[in-house]
N, CA, C and O of each residue as an XYZ file, in Angstrom:
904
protein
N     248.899    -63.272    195.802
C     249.224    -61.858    195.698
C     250.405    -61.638    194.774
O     250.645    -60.484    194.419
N     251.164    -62.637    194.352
C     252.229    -62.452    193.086
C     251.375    -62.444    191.815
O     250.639    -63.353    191.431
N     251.563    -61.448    191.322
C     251.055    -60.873    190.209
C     252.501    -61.490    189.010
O     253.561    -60.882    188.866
N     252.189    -62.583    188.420
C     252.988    -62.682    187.623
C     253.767    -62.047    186.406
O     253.257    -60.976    186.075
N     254.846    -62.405    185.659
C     255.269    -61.333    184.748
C     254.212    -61.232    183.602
O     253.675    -62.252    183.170
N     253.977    -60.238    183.212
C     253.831    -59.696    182.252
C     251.961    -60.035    182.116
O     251.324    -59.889    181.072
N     251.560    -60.353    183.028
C     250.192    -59.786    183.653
C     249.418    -58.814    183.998
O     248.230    -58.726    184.309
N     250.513    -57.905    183.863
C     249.677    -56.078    183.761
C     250.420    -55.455    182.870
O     251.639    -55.602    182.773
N     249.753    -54.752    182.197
C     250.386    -53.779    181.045
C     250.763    -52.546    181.235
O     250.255    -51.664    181.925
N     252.035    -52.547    180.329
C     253.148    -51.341    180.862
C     252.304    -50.595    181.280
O     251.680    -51.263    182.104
N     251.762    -49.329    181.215
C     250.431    -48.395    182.035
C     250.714    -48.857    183.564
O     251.352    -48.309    184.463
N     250.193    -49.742    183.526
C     249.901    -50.382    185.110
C     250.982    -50.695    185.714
O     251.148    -50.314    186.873
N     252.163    -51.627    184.905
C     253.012    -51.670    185.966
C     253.774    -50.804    186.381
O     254.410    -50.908    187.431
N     253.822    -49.534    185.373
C     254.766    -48.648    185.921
C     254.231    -47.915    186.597
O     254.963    -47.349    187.409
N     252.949    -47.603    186.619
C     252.040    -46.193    187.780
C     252.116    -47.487    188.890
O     252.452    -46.935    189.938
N     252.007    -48.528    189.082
C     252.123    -49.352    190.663
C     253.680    -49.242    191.428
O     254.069    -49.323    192.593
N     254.260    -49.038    190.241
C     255.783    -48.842    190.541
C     255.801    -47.460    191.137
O     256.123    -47.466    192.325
N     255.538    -46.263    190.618
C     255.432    -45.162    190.920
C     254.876    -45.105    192.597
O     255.578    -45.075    193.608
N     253.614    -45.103    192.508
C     252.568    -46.140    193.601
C     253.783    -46.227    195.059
O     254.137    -45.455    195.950
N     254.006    -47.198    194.769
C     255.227    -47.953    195.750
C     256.082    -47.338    195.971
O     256.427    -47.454    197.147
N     256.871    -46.448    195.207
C     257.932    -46.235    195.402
C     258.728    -45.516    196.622
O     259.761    -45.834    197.210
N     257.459    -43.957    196.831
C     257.793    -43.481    198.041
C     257.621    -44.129    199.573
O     258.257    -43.837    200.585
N     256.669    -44.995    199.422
C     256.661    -45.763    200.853
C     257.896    -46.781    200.922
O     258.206    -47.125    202.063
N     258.724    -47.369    199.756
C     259.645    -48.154    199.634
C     260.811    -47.014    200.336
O     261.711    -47.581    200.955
N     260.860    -46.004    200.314
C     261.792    -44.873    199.972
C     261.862    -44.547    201.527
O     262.945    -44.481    202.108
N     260.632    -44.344    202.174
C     260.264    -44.204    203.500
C     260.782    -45.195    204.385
O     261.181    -44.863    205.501
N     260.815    -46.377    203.997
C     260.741    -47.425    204.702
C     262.330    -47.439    204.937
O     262.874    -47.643    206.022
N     263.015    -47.166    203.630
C     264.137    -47.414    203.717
C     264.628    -46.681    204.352
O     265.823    -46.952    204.478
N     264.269    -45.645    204.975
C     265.034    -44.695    205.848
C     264.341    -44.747    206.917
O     264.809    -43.851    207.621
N     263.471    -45.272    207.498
C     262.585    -45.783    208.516
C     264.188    -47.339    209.198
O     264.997    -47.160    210.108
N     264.077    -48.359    208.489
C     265.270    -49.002    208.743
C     266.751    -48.594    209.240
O     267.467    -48.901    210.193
N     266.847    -47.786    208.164
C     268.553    -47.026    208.520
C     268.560    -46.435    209.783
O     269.475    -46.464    210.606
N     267.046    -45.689    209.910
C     267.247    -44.875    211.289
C     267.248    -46.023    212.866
O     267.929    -45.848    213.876
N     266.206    -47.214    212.584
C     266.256    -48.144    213.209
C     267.439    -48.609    213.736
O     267.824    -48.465    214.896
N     268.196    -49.369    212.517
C     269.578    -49.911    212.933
C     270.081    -48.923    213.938
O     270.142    -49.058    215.160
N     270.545    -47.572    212.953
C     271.271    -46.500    213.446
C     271.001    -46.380    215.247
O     271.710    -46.742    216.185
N     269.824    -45.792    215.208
C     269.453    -45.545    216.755
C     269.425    -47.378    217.602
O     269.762    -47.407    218.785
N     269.183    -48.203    217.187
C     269.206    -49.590    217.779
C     269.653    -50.180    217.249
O     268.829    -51.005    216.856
N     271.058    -50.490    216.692
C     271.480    -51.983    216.784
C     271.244    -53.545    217.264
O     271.443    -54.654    216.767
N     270.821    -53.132    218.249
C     270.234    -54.417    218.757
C     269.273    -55.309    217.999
O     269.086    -56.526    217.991
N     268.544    -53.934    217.148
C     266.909    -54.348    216.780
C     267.651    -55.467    215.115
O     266.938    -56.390    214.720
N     268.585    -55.278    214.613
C     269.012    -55.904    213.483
C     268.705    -57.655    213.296
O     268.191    -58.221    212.332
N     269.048    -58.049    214.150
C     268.307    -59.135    214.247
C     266.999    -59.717    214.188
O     266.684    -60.655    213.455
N     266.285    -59.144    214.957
C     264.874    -58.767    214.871
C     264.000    -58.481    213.784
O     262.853    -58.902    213.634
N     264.891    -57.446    212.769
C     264.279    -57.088    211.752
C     264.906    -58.374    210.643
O     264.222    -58.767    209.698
N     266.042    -58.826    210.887
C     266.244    -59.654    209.590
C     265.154    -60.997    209.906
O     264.586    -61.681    209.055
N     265.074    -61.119    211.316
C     263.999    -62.824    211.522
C     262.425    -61.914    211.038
O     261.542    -62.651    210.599
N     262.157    -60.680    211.100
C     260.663    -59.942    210.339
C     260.725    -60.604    209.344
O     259.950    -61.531    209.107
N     261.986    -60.107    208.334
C     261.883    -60.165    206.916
C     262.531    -61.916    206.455
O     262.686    -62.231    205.275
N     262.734    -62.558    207.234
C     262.319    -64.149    206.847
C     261.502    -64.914    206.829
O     261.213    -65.871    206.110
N     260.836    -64.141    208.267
C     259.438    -64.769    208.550
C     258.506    -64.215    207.396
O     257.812    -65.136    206.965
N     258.333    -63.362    206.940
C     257.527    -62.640    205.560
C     258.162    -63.426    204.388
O     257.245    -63.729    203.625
N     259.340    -63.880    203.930
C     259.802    -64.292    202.959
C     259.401    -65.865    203.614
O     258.251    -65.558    203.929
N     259.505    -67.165    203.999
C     259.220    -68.177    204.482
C     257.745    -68.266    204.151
O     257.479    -69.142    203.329
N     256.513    -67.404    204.704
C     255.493    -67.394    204.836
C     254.787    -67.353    203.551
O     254.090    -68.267    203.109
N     255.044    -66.097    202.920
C     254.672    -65.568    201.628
C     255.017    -66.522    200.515
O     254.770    -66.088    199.390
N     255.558    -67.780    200.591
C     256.413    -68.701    199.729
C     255.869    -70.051    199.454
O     256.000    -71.018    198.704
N     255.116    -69.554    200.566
C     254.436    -71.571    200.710
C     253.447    -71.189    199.732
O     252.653    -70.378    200.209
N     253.218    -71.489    198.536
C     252.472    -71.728    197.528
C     250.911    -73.094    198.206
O     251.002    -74.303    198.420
N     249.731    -72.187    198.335
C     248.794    -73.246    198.473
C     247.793    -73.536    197.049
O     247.347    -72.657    196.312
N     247.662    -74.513    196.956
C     246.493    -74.536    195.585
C     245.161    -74.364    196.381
O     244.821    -74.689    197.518
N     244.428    -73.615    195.158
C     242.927    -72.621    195.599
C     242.210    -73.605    194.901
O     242.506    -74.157    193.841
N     241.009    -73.791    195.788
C     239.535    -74.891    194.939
C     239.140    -73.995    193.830
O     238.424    -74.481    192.954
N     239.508    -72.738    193.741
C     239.049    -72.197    192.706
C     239.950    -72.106    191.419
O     239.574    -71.475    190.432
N     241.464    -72.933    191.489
C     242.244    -73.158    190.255
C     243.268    -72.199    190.518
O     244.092    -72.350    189.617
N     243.644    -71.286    191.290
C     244.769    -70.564    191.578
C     245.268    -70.508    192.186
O     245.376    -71.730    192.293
N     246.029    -70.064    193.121
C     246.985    -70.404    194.299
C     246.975    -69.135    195.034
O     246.691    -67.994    194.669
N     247.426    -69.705    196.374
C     247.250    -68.369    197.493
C     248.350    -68.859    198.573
O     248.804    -69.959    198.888
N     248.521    -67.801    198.906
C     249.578    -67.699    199.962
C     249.579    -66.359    201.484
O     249.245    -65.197    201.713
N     250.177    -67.503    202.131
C     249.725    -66.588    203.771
C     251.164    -64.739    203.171
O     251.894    -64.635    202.186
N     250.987    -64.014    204.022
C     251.723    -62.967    204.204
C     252.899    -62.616    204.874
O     253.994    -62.247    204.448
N     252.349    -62.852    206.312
C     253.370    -62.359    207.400
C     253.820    -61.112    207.291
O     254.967    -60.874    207.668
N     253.276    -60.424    206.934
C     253.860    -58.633    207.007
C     253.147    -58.107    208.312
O     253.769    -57.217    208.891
N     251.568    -58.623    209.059
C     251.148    -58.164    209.611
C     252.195    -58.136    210.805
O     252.297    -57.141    211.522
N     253.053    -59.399    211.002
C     254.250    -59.518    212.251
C     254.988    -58.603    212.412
O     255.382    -58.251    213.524
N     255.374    -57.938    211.100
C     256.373    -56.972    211.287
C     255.978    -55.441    211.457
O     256.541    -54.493    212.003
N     254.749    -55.589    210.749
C     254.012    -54.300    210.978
C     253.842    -53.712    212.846
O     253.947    -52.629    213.421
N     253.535    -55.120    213.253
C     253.139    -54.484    214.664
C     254.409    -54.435    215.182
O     254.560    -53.386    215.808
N     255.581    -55.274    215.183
C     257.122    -54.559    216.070
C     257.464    -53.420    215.529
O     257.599    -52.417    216.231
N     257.645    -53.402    214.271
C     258.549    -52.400    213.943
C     257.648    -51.088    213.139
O     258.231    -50.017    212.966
N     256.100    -51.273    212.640
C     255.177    -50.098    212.541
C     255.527    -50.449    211.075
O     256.537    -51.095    210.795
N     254.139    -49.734    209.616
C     254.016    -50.306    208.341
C     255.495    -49.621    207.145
O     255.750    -50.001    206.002
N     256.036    -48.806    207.774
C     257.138    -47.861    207.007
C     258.182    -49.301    206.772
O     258.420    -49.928    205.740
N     258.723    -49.529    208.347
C     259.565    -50.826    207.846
C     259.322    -51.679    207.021
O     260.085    -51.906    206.082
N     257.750    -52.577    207.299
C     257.846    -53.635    206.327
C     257.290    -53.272    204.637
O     257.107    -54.160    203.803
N     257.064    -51.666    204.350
C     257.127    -51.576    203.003
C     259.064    -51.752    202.623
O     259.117    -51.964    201.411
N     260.131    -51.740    203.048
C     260.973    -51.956    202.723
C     261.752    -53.345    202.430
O     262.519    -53.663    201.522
N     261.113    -54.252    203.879
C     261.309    -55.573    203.945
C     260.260    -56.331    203.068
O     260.553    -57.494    202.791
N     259.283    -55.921    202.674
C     258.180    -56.852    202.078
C     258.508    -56.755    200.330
O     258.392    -57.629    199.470
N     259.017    -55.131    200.206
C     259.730    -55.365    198.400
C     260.987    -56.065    198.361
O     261.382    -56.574    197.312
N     261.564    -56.118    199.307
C     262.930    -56.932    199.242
C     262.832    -58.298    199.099
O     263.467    -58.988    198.302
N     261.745    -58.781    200.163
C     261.248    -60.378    199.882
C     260.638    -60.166    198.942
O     260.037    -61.200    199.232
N     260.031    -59.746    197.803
C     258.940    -59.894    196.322
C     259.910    -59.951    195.667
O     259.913    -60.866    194.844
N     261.116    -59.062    195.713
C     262.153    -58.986    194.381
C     262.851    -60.681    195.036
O     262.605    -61.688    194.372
N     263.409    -60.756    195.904
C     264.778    -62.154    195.625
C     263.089    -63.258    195.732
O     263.301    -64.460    195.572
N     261.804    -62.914    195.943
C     261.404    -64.845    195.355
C     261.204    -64.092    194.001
O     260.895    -64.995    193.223
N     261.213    -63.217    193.484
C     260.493    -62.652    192.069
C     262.182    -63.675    190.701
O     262.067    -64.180    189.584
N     263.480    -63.511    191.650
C     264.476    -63.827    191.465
C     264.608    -65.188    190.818
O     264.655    -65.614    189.664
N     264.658    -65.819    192.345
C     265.132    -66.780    192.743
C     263.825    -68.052    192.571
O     264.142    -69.145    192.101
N     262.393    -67.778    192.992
C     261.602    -68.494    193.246
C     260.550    -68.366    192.034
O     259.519    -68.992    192.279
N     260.550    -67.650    190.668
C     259.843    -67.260    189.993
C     258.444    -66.912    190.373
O     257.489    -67.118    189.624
N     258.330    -66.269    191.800
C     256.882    -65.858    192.580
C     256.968    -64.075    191.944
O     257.647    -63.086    192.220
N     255.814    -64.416    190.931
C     255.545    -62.393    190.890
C     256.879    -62.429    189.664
O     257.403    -63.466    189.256
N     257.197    -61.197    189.283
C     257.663    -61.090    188.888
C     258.319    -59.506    188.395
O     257.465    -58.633    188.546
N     259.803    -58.913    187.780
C     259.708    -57.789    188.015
C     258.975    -56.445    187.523
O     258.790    -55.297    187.926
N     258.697    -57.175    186.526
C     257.664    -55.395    185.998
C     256.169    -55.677    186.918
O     255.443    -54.689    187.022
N     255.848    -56.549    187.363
C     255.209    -56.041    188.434
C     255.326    -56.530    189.997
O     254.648    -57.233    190.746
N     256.595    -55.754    190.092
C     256.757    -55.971    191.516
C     256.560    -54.799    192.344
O     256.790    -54.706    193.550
N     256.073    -53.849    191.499
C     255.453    -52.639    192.172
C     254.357    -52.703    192.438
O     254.070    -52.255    193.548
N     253.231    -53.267    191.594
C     252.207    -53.947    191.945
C     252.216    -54.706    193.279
O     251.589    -54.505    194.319
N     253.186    -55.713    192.909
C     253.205    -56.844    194.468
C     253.350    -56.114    196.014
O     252.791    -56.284    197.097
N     254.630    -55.024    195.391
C     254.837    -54.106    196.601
C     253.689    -53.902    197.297
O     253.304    -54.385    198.362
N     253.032    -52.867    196.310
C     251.910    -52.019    196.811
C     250.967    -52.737    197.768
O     250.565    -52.387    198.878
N     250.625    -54.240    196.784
C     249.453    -54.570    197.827
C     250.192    -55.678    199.043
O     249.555    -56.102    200.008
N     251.197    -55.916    198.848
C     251.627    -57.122    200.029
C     252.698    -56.284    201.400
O     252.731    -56.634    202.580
N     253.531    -55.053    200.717
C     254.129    -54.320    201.548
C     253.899    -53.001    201.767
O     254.520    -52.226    202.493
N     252.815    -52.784    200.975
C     252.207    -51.069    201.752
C     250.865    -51.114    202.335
O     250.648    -50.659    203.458
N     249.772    -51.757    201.461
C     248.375    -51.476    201.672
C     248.585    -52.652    202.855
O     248.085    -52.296    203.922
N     249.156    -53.846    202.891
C     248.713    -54.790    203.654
C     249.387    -54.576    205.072
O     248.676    -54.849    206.039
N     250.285    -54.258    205.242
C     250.901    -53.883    206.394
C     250.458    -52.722    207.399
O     250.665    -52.583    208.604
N     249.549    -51.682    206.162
C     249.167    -50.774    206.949
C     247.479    -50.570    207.601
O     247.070    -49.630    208.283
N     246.587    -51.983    207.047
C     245.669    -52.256    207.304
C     245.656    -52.854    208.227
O     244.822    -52.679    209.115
N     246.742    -53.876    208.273
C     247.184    -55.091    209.662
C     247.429    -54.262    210.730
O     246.761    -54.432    211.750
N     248.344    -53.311    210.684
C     248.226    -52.229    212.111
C     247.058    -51.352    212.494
O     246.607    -50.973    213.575
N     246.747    -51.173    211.309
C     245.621    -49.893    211.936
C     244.283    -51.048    212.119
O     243.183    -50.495    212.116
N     244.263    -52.254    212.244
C     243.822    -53.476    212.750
C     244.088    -54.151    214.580
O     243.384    -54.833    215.325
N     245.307    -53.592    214.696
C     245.957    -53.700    215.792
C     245.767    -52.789    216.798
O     245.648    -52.921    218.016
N     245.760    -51.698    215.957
C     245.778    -50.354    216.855
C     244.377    -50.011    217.766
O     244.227    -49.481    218.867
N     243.425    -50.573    216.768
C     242.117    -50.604    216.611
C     241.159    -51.412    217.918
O     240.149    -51.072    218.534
N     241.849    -52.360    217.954
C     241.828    -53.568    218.672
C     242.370    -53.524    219.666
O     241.814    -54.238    220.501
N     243.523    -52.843    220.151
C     244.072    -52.804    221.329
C     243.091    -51.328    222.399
O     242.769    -51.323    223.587
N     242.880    -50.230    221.264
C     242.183    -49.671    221.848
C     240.747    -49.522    222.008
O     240.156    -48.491    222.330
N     240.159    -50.868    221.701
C     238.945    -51.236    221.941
C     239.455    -52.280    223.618
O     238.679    -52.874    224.367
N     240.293    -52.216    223.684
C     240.567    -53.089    225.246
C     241.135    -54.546    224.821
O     241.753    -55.163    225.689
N     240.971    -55.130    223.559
C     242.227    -56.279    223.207
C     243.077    -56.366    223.916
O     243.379    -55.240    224.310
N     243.765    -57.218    224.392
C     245.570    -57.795    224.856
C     246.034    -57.719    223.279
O     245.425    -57.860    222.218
N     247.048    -57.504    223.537
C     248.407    -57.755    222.667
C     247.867    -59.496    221.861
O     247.474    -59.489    220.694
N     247.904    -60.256    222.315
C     247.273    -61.628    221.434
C     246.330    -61.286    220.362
O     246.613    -61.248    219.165
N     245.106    -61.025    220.925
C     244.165    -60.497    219.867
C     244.215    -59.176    218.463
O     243.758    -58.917    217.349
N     245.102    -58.689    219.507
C     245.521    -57.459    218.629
C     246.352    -57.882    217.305
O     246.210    -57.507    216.141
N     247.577    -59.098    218.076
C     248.006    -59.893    216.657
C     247.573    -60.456    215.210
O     247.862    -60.374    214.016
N     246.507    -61.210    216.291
C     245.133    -61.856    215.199
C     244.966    -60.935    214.697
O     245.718    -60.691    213.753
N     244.431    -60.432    214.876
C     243.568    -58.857    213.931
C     244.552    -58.598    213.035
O     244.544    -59.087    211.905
N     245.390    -57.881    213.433
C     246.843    -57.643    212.535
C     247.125    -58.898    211.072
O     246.951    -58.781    209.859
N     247.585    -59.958    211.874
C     247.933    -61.023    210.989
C     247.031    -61.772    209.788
O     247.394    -62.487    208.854
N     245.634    -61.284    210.225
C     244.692    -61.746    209.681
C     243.784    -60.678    208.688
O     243.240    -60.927    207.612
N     243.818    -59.713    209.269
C     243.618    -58.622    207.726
C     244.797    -57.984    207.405
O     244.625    -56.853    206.952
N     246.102    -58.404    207.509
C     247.064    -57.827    206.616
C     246.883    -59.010    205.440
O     246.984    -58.676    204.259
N     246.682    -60.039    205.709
C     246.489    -61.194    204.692
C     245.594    -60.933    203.863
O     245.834    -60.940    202.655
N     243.806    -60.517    204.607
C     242.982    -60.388    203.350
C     243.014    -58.860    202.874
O     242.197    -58.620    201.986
N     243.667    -57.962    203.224
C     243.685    -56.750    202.571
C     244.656    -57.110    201.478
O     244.237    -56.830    200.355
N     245.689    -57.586    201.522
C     246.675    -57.723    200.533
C     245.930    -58.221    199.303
O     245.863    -57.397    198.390
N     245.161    -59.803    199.023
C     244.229    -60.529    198.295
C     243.626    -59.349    197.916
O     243.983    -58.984    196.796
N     242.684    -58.493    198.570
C     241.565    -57.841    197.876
C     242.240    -56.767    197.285
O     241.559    -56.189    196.438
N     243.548    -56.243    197.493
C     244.542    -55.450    196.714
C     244.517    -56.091    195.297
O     244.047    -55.587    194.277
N     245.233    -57.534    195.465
C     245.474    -57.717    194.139
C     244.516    -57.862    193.322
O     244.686    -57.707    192.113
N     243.188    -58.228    193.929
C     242.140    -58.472    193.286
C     241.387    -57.141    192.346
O     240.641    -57.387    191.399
N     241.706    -55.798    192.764
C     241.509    -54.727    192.243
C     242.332    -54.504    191.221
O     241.776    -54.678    190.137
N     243.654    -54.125    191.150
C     244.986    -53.956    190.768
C     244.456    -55.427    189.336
O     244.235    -55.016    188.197
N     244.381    -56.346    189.508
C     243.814    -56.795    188.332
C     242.396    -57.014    187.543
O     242.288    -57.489    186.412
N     241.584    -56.671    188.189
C     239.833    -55.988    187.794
C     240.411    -54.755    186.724
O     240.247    -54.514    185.528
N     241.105    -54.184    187.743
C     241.379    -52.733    186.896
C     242.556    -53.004    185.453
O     242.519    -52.159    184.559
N     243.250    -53.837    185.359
C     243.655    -54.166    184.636
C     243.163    -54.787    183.084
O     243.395    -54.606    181.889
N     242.329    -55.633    183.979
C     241.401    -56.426    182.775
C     239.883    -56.621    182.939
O     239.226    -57.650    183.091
N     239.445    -55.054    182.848
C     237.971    -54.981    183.056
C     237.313    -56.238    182.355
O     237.818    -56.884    181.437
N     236.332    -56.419    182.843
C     235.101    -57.336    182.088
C     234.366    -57.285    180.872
O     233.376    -56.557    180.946
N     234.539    -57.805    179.842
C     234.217    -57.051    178.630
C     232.932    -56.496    178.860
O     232.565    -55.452    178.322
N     232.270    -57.130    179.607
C     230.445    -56.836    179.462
C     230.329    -55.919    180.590
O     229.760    -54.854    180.351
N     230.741    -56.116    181.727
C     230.460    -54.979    182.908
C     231.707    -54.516    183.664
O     231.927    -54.402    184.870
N     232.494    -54.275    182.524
C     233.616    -53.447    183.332
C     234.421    -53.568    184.559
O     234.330    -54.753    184.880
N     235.154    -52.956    185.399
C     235.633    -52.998    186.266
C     234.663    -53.746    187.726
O     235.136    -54.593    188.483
N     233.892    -53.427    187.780
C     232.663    -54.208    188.873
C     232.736    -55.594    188.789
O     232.934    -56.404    189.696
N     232.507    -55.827    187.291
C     232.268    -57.426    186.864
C     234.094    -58.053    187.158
O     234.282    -59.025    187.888
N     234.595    -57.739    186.865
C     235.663    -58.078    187.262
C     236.645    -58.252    188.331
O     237.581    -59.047    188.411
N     236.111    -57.059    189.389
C     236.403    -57.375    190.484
C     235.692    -58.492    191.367
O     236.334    -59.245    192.099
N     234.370    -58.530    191.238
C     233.858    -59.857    191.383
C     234.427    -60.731    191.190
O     234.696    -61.322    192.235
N     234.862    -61.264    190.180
C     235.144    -62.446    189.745
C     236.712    -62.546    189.950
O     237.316    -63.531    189.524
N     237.388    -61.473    190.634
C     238.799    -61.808    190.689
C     238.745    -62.309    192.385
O     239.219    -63.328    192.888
N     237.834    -60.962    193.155
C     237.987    -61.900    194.324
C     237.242    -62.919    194.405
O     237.335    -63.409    195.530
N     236.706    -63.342    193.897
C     235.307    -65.099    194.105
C     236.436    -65.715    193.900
O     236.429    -66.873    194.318
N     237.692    -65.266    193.265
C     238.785    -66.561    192.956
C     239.628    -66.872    194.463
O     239.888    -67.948    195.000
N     239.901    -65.596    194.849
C     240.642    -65.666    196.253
C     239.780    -65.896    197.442
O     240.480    -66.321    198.360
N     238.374    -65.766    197.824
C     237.917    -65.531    198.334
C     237.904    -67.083    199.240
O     238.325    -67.145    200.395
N     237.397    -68.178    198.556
C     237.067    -69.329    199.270
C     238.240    -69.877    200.030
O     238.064    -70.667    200.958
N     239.730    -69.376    199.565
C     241.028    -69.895    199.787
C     241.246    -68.815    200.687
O     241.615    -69.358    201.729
N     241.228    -67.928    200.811
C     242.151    -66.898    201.467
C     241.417    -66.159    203.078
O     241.949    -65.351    203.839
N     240.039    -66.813    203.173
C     239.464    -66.174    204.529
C     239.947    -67.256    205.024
O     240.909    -66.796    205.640
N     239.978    -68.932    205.282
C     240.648    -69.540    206.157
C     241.867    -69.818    206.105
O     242.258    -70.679    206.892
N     242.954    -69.126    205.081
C     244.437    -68.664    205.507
C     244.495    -67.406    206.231
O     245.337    -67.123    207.084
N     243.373    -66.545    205.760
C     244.108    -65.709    206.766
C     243.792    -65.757    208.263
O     244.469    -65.151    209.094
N     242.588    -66.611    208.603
C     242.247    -66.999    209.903
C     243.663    -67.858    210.272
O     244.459    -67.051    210.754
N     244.163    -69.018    210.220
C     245.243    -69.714    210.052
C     246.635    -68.590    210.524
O     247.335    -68.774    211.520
N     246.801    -67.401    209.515
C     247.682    -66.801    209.365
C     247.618    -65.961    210.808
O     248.607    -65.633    211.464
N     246.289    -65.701    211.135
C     246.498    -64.773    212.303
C     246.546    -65.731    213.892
O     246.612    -65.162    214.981
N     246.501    -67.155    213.740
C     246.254    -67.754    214.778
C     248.084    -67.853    214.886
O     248.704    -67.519    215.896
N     248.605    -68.279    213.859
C     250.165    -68.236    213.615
C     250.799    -67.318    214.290
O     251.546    -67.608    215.224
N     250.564    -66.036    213.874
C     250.740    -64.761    214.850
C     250.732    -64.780    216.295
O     251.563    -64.218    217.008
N     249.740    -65.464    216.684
C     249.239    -65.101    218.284
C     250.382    -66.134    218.339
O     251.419    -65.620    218.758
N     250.500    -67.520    218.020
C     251.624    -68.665    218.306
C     253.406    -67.920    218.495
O     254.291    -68.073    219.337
N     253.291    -67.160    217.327
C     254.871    -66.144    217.466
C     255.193    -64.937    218.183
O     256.321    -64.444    218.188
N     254.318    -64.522    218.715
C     254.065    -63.775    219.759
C     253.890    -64.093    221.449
O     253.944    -63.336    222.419
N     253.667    -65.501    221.336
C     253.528    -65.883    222.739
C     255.237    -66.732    222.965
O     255.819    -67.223    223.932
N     255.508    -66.582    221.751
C     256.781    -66.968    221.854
C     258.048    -66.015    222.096
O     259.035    -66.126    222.824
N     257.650    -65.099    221.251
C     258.181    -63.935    221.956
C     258.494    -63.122    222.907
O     259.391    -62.333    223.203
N     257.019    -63.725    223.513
C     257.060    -62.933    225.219
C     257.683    -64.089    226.307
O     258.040    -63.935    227.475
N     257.674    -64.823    225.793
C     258.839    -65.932    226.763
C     259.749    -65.779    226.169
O     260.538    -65.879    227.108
N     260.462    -65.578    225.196
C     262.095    -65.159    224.868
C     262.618    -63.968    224.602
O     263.802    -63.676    224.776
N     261.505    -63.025    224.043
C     262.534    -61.887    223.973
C     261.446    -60.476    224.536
O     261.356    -59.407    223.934
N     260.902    -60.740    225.478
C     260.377    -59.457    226.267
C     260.785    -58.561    226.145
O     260.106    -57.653    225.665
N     262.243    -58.340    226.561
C     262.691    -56.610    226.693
C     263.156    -56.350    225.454
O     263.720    -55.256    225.425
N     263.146    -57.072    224.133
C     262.963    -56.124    222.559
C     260.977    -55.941    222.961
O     260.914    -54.880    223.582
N     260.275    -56.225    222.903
C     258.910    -56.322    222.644
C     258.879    -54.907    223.719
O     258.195    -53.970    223.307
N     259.513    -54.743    224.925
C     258.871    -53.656    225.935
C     259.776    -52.784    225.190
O     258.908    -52.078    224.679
N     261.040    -52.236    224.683
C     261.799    -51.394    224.269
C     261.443    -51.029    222.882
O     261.813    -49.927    222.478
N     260.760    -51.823    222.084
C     259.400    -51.340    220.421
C     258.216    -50.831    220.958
O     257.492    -50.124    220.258
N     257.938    -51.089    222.070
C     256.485    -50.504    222.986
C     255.386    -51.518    222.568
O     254.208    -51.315    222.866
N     255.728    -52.453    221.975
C     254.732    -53.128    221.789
C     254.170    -53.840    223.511
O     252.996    -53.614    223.807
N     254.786    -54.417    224.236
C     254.146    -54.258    226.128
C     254.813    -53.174    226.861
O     255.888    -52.646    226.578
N     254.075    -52.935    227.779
C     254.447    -52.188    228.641
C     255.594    -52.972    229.579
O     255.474    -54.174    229.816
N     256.633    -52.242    230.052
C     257.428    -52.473    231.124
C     257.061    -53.413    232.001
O     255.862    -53.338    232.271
N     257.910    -54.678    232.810
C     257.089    -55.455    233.652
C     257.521    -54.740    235.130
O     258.687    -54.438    235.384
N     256.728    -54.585    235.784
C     257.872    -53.612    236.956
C     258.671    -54.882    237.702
O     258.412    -56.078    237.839
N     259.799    -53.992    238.123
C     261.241    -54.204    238.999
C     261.111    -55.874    239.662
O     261.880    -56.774    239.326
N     259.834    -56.064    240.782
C     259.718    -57.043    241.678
C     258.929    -58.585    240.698
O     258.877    -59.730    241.148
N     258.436    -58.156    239.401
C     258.201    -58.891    238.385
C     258.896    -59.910    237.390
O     258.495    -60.845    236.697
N     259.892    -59.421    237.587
C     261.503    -59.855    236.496
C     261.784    -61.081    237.716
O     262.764    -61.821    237.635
């Protein structure tokens, strides 16, 4: 999902920038209000946005000659809802865009878009979906963790179709052939990615329950339960 430098042309990277910007804008005041009203939650949100930066980093090589990488936005999406991690997910694209030469900055609005807006907000409304089909909280993760991963892929996979149509069949032919590249690599990471989830979540509920019941992600355990 790092769209390297100078892989989309000005046109593109700046309307993805545009794109991004207000959910970046949202997010960021989605956070402030967070801290503000919960302090507590600061912690919480900085281990979100490591676990997304850690995750998103592990570079895997693809049988199809390119490389792919897990997400972790779906984690943060479900504590803290998709506004936050469009803020935390451009923050991790810019310092590896930096530091790790992953992506790069004229299109890190691009990266935004599909790794910290579209993907975060597919992974919840994945969750949401799932819980109110009668899911537990576990499954609901999976779901989450596991199409925030392949929504992100089939993001970038558009975002560059549309970039570099197919000489012979245009945008169609090209989206084909961008996801056939991600495709064989990225359905058993993101299976992987969402089993990961259910693993950090069951960890969660043995260490930090009352952040998880006070985000509403569980319900209250009653009084004679504790």
């Amino acid at each position: 999902m790092h769209i390297a430098e100078g892989f989309l042309p000005p046109a593109h990277a700046i309307g993805w920038t545009l794109a991004a910007a207000p959910f970046v804008a949202h997010g960021a005041r989605a956070v402030v209000r967070e801290v503000r009203e919960h302090p507590e939650s600061t912690l919480l949100l900085g281990a979100a946005g490591a676990f997304t930066f850690v995750l998103s980093a592990v570079k895997l090589p693809s049988v199809t000659g390119s490389s792919s990488h897990p997400t972790g936005t779906g984690a943060g999406a479900v504590l803290f809802r998709p506004p936050v991690m469009a803020l935390l997910g451009t923050v991790v694209l810019l310092f590896q865009a930096l530091l790790l030469a992953h992506g790069g900055l004229t299109t890190l609005g691009a990266n935004a878009f599909s790794m910290a807006v579209v993907g975060p907000w597919v992974g919840y409304g994945a969750y949401r979906l799932t819980r109110r089909l009668g899911g537990g909280l576990l499954p609901g993760v999976f779901a989450a963790m596991a199409l925030a991963d392949l929504a992100t892929y089939v993001t970038t996979a558009l975002q560059l179709a549309w970039a570099h149509p197919d000489a012979a069949t245009g945008f169609p032919g090209a989206a084909a052939k961008f996801l056939g590249v991600f495709a064989l690599t990225q359905v058993p990471l993101a299976v992987g990615e969402g089993l990961l989830g259910v693993l950090l979540f069951r960890a969660l509920l043995a260490n930090a329950r009352p952040d998880l019941e006070r985000l509403g992600v569980v319900a209250p355990q009653p009084e004679e339960a504790r």
